[in-house]
Z-matrix of the N, CA and C atoms (Angstrom, degrees):
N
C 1 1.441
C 2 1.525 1 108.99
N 3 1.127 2 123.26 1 129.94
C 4 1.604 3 139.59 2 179.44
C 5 2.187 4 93.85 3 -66.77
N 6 1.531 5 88.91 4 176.54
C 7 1.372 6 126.47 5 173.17
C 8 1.423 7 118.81 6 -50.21
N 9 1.163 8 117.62 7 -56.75
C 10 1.008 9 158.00 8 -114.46
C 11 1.965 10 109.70 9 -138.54
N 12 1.337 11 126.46 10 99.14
C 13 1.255 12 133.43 11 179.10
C 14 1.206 13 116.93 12 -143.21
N 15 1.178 14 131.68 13 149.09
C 16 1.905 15 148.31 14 -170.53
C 17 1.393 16 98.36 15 -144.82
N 18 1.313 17 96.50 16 161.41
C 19 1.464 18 138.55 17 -178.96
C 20 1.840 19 95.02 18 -97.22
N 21 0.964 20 106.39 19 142.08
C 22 1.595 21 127.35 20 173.37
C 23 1.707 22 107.75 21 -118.22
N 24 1.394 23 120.44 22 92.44
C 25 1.493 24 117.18 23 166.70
C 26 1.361 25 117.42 24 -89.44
N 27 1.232 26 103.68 25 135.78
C 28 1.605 27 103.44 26 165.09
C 29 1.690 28 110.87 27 -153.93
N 30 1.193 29 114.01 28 174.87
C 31 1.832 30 128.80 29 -169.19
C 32 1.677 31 88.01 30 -63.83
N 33 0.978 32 75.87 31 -152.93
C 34 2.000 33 107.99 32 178.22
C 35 1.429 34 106.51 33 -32.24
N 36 0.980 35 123.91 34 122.34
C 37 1.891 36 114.67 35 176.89
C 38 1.194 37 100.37 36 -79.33
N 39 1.549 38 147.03 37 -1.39
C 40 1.727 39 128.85 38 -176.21
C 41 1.479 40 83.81 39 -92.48
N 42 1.391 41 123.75 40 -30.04
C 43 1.773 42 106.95 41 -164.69
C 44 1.826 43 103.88 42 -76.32
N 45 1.555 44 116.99 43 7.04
C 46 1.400 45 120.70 44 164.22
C 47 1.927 46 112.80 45 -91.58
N 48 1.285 47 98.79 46 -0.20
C 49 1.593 48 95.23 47 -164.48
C 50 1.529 49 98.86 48 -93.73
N 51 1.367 50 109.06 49 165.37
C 52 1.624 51 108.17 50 -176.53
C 53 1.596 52 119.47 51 -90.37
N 54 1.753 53 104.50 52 -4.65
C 55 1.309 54 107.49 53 174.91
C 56 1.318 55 104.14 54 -102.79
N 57 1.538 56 119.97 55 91.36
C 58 2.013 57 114.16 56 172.39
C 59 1.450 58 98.90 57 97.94
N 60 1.144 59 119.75 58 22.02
C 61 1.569 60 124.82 59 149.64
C 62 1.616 61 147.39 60 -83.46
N 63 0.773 62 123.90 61 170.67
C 64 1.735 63 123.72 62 -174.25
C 65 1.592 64 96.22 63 -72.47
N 66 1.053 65 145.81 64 152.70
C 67 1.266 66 145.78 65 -171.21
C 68 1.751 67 95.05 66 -90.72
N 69 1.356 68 110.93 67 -55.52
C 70 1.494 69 110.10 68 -177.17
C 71 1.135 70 129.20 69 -97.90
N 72 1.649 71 104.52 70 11.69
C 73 1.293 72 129.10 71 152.20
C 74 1.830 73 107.90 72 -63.84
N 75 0.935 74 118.03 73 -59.42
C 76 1.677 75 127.32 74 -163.48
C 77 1.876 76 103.58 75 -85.61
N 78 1.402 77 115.67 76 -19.96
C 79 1.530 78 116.26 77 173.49
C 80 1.141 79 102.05 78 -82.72
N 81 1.573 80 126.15 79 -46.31
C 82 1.748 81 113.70 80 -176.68
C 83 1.788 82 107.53 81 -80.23
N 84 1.042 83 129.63 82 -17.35
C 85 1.757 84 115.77 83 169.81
C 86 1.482 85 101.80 84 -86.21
N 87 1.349 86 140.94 85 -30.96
C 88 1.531 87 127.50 86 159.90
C 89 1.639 88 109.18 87 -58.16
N 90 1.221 89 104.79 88 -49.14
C 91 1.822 90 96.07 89 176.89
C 92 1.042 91 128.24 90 -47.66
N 93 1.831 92 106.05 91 -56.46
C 94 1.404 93 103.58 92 164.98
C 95 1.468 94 130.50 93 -69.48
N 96 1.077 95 131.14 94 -25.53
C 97 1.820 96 143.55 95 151.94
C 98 1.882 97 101.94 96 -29.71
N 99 1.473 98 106.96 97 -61.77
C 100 1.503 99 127.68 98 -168.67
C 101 1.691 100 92.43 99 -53.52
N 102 1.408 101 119.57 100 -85.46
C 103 1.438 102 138.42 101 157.57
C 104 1.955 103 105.19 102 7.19
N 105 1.683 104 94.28 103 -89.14
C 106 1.671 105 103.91 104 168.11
C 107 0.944 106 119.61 105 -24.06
N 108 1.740 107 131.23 106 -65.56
C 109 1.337 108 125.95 107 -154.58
C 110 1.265 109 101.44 108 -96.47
N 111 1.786 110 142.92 109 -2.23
C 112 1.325 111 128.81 110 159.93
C 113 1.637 112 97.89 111 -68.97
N 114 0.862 113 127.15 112 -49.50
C 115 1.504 114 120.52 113 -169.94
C 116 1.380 115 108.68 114 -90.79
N 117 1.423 116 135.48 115 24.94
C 118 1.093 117 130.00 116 169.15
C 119 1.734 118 117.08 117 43.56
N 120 1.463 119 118.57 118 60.81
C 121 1.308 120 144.03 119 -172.88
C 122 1.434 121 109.74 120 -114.25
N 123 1.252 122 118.03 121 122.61
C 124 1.859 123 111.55 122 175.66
C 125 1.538 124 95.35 123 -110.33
N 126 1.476 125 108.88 124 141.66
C 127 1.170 126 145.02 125 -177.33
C 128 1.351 127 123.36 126 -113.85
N 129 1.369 128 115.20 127 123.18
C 130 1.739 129 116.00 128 179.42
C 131 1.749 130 102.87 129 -109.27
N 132 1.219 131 106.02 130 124.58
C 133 1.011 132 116.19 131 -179.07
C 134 1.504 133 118.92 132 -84.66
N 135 1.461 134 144.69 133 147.62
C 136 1.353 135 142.19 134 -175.31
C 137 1.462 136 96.76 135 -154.75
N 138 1.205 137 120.38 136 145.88
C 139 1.982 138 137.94 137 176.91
C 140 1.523 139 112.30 138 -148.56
N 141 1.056 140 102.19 139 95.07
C 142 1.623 141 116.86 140 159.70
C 143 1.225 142 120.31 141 -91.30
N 144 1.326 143 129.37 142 132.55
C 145 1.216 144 124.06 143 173.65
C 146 1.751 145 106.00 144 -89.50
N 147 1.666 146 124.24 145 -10.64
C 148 1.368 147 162.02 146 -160.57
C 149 1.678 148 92.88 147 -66.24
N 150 1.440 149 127.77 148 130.50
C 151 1.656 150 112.31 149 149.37
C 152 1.273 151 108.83 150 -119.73
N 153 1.447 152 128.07 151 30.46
C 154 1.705 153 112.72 152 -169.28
C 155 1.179 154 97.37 153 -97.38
N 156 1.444 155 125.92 154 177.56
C 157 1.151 156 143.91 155 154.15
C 158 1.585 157 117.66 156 -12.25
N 159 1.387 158 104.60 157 -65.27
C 160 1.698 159 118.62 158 -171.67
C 161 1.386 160 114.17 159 -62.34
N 162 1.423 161 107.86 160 -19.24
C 163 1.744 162 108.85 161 175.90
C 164 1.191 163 105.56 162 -75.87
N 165 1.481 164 113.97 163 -46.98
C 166 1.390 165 99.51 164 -177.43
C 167 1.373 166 138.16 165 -92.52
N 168 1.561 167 102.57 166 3.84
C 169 1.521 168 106.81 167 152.84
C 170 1.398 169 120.78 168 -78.17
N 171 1.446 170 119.15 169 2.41
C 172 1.647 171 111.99 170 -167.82
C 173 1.568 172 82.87 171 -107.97
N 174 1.327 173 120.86 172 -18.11
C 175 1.446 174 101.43 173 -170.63
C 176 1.482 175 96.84 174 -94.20
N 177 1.478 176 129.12 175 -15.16
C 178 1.532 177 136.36 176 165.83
C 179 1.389 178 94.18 177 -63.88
N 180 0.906 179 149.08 178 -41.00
C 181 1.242 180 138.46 179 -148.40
C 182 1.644 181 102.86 180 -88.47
N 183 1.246 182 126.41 181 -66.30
C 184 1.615 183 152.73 182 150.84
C 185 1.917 184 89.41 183 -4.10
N 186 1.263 185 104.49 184 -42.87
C 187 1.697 186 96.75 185 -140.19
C 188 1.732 187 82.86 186 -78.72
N 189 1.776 188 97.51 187 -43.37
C 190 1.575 189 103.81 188 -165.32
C 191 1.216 190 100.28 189 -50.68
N 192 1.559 191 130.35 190 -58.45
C 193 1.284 192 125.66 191 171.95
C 194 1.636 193 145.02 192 -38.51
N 195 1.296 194 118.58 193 -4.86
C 196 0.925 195 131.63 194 -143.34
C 197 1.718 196 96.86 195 -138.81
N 198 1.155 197 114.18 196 -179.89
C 199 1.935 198 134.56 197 -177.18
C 200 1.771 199 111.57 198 -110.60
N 201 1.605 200 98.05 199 19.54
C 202 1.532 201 95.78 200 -176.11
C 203 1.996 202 117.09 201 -93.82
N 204 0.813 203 104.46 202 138.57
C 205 1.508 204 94.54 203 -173.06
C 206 1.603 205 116.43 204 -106.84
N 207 1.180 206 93.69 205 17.86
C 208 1.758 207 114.71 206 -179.01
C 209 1.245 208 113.46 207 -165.93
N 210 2.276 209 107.27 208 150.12
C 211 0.948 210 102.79 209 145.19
C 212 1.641 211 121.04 210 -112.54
N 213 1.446 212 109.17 211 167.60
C 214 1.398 213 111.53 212 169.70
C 215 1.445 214 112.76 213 -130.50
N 216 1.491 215 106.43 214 94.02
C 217 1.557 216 120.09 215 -172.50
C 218 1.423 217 125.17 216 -65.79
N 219 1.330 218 151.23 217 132.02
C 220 1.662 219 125.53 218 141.54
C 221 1.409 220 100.54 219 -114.98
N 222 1.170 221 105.28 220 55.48
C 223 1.870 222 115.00 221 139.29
C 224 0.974 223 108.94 222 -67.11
N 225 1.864 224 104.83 223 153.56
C 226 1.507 225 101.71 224 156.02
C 227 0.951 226 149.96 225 -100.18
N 228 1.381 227 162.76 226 -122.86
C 229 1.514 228 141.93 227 165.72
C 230 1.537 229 108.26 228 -70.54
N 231 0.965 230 103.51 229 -37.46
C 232 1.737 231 98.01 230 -177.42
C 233 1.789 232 113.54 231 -70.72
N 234 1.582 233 97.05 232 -20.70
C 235 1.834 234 85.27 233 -179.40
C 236 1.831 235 99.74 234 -90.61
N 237 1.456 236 96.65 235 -25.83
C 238 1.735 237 95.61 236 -168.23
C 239 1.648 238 92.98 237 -54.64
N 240 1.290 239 122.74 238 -53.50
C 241 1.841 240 122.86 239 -167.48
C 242 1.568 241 105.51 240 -50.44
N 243 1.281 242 98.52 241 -53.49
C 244 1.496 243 109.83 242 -167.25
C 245 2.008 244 103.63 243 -45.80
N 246 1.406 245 103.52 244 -54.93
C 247 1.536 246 119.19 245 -172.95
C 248 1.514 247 98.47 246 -47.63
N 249 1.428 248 103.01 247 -56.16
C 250 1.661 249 107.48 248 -161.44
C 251 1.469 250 98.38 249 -55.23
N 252 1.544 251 125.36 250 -39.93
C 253 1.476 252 132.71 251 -168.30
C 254 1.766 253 112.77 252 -65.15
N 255 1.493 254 84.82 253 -40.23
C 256 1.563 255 98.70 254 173.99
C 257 1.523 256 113.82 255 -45.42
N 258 1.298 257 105.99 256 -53.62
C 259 1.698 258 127.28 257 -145.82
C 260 1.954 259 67.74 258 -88.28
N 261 0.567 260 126.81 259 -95.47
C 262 1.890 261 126.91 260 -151.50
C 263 1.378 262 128.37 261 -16.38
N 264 1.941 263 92.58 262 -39.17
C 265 1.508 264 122.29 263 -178.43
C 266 1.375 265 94.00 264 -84.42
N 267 1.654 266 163.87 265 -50.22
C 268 1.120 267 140.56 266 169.07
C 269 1.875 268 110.41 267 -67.73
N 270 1.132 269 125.64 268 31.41
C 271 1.371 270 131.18 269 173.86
C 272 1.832 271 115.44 270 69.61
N 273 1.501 272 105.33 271 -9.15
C 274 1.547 273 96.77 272 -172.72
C 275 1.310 274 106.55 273 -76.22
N 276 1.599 275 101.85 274 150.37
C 277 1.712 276 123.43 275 -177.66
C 278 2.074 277 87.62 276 -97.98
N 279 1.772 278 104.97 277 150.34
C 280 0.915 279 134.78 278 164.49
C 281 1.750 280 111.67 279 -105.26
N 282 1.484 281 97.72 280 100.52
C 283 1.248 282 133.44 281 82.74
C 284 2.087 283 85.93 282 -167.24
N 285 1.298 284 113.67 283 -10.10
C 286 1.376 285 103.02 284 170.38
C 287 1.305 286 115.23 285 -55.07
N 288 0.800 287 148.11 286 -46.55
C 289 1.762 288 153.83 287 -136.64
C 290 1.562 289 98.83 288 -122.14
N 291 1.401 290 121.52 289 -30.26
C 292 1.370 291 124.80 290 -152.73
C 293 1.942 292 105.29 291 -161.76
N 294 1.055 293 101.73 292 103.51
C 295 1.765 294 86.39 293 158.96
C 296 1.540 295 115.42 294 -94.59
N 297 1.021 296 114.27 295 156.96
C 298 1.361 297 120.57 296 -159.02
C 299 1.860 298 113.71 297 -145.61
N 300 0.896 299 115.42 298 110.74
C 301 1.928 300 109.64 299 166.71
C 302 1.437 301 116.51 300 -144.71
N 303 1.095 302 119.88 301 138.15
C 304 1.360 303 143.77 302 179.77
C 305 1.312 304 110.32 303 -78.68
N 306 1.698 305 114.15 304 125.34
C 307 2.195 306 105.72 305 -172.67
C 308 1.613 307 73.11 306 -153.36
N 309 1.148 308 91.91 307 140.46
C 310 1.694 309 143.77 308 142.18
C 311 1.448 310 80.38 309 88.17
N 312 1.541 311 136.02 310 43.41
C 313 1.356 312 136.61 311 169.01
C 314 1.298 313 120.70 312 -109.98
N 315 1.531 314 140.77 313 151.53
C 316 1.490 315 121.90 314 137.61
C 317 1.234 316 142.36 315 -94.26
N 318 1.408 317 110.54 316 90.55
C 319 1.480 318 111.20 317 -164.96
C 320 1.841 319 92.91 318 -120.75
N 321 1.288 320 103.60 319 49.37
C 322 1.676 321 106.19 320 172.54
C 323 1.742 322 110.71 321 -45.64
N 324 1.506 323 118.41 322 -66.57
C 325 1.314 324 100.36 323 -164.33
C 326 1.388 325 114.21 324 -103.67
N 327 1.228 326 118.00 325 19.09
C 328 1.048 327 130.17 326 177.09
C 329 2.036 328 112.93 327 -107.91
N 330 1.174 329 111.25 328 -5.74
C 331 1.211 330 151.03 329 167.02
C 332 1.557 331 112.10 330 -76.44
N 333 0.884 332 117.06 331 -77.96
C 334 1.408 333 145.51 332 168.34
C 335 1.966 334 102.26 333 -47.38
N 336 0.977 335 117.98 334 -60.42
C 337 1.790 336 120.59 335 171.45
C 338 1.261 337 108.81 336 -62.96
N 339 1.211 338 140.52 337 -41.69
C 340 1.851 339 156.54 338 172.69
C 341 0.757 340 101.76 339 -72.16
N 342 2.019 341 138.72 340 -23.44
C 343 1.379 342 126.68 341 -162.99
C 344 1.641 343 110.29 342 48.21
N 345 0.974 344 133.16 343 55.55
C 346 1.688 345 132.90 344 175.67
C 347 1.714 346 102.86 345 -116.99
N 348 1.078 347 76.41 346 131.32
C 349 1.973 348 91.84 347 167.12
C 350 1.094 349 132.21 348 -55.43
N 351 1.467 350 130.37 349 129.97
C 352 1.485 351 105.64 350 -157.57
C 353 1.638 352 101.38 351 -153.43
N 354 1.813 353 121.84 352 147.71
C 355 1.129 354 128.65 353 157.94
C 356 1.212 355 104.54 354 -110.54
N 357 1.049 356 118.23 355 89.52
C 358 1.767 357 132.42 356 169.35
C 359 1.483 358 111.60 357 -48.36
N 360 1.103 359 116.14 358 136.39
C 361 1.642 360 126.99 359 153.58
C 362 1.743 361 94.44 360 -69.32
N 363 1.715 362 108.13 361 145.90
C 364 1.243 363 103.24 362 174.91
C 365 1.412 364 109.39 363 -114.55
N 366 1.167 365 130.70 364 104.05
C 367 1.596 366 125.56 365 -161.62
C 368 1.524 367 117.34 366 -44.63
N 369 1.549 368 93.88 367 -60.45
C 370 1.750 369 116.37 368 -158.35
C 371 1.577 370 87.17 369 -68.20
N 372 1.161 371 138.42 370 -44.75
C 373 1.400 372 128.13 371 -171.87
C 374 1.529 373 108.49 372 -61.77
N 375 1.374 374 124.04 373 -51.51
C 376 1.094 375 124.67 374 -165.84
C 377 1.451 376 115.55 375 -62.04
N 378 1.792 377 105.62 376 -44.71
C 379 1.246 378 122.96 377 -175.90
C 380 1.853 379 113.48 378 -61.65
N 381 1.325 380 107.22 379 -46.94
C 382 1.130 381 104.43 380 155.79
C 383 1.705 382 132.60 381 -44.94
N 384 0.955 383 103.36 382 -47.10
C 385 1.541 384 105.28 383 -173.97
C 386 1.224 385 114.26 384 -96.60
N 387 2.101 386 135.61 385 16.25
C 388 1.246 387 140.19 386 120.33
C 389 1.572 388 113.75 387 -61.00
N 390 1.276 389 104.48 388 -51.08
C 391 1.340 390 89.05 389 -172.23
C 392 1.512 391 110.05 390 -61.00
N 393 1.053 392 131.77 391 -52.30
C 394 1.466 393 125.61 392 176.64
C 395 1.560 394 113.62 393 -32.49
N 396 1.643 395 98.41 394 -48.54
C 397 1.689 396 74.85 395 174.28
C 398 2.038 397 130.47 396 -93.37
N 399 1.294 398 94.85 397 -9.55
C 400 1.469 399 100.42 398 145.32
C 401 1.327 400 134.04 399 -41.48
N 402 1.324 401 121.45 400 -27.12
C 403 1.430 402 133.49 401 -147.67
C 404 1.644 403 86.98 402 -114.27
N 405 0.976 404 121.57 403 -35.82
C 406 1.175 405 111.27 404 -161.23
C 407 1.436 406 102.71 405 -123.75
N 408 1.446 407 119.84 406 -0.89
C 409 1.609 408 112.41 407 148.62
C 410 1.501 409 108.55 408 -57.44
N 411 1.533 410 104.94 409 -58.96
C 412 1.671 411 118.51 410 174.11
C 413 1.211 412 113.41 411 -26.73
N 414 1.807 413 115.81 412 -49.82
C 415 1.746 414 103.34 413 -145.80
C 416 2.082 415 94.23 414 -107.58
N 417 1.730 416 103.49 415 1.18
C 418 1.433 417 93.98 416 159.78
C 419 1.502 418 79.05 417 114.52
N 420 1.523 419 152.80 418 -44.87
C 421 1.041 420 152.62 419 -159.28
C 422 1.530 421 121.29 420 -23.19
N 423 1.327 422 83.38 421 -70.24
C 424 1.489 423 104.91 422 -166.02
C 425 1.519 424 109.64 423 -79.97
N 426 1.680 425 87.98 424 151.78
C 427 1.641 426 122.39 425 -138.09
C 428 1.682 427 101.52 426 -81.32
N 429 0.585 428 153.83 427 70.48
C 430 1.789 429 145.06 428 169.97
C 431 1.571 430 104.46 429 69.09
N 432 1.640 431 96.10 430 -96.61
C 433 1.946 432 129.02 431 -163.47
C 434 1.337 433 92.66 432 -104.92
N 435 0.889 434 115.29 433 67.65
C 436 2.081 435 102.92 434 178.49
C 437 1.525 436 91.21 435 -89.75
N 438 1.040 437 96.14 436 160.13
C 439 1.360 438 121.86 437 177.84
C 440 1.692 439 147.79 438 -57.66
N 441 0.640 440 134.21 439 4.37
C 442 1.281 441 160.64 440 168.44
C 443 1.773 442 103.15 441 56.10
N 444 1.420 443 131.96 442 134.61
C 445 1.332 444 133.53 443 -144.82
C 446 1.545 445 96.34 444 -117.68
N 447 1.325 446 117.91 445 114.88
C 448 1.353 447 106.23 446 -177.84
C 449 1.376 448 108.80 447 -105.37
N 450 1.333 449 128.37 448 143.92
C 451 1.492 450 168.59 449 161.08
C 452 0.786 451 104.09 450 -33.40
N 453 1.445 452 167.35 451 19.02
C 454 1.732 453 134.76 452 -143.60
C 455 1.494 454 127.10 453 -60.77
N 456 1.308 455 121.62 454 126.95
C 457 1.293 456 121.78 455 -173.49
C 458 0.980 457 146.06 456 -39.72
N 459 1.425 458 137.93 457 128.22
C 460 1.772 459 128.04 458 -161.52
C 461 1.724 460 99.87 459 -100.31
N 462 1.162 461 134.12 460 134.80
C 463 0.936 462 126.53 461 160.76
C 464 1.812 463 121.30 462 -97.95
N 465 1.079 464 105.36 463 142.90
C 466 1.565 465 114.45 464 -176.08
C 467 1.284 466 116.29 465 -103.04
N 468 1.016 467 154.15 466 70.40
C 469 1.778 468 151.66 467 -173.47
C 470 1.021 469 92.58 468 -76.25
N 471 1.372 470 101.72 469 132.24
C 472 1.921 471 134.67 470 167.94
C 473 0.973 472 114.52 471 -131.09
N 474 1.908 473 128.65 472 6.42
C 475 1.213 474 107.87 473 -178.62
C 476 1.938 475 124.91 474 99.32
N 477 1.140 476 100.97 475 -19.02
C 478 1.527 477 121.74 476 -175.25
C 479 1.753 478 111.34 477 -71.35
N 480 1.530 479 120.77 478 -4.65
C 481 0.852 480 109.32 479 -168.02
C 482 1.607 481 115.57 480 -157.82
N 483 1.196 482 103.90 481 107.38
C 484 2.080 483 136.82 482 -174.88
C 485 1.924 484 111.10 483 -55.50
N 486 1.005 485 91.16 484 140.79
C 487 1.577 486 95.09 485 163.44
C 488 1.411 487 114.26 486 -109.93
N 489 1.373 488 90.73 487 116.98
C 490 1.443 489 109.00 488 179.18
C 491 1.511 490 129.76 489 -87.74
C-alpha cells in the first residue's frame, strides 16, 4: 500500500453497479479503482444517497478517523457546501488539512465560490449529443452498434488540492 489514500463518495451505491446503473457512474469508480492500483493507493469507499449537513459530517468524521488524505466527492452542490461547512466548523483548512475535488458532478458555480477542484459533467455537450442520436434513431439514421462518443474530461483547478 502507497502513502497516499482517499475516500471515494458517491450517491446510491446500486447506481455504481453495472446492472441499473449510471453508465458514468460505474466508468469513473472503475477508473479511479484502475488509477489506485497502478499507483498502489487504498481507497475507502462511502455512498449516500443523503445531501444535508449530517451526511457530510459522518463522512468528515470517517475521513478524520481514518489514513485518507483526500476526498473525492460526486455529491452535488448541496452536499459539496455542506462538506466544505463541515470541514470549517471542525477548524480544518482545504487543501492543508484535506484535499478535496468534485468528478463526474455539477457543481460549476458553486465550485468556483468553494474554490474546489472539479471534473464537471458537461450538460449542454452531453445533451446535445443524445439528442443527435434521438433524432436520428427517430428519422431511421442511425446505424445499428454505433459507437458511443466519448467526452474527455475538463479539469477545473481551484486550488482544493495539496501534495502530499
Amino acid at each position: 500500500m502507497g502513502t497516499a489514500e482517499f475516500c471515494l463518495q458517491g450517491g446510491k451505491e446500486i447506481d455504481y453497479e453495472r446492472n441499473g446503473g449510471a453508465n458514468y457512474l460505474i466508468r469513473l469508480r472503475a477508473s479511479v479503482h484502475d488509477a489506485a492500483a497502478r499507483y498502489k493507493i487504498h481507497i475507502d469507499e462511502e455512498f449516500t444517497d443523503e445531501d444535508d449537513f449530517d451526511a457530510a459530517e459522518n463522512l468528515l468524521e470517517r475521513f478524520i478517523s481514518s489514513e485518507n488524505t483526500a476526498i473525492v466527492t460526486q455529491g452535488g452542490p448541496l452536499f459539496l457546501n455542506n462538506l466544505v461547512a463541515a470541514t470549517r466548523q471542525r477548524g480544518m483548512k482545504i487543501p492543508q488539512d484535506l484535499s478535496l475535488i468534485s468528478a463526474g458532478t455539477y457543481t460549476d458555480s458553486i465550485g468556483k465560490r468553494l474554490r474546489i477542484d472539479e471534473f464537471p459533467l458537461m450538460p449542454a455537450e452531453l445533451c446535445q449529443l443524445g439528442m443527435s442520436m434521438l433524432v436520428r434513431l427517430m428519422d431511421g439514421t442511425l446505424k445499428g452498434k454505433e459507437k458511443a462518443t466519448l467526452i474527455h474530461p475538463v479539469y477545473r483547478q481551484r486550488g482544493s488540492i495539496a501534495s502530499r
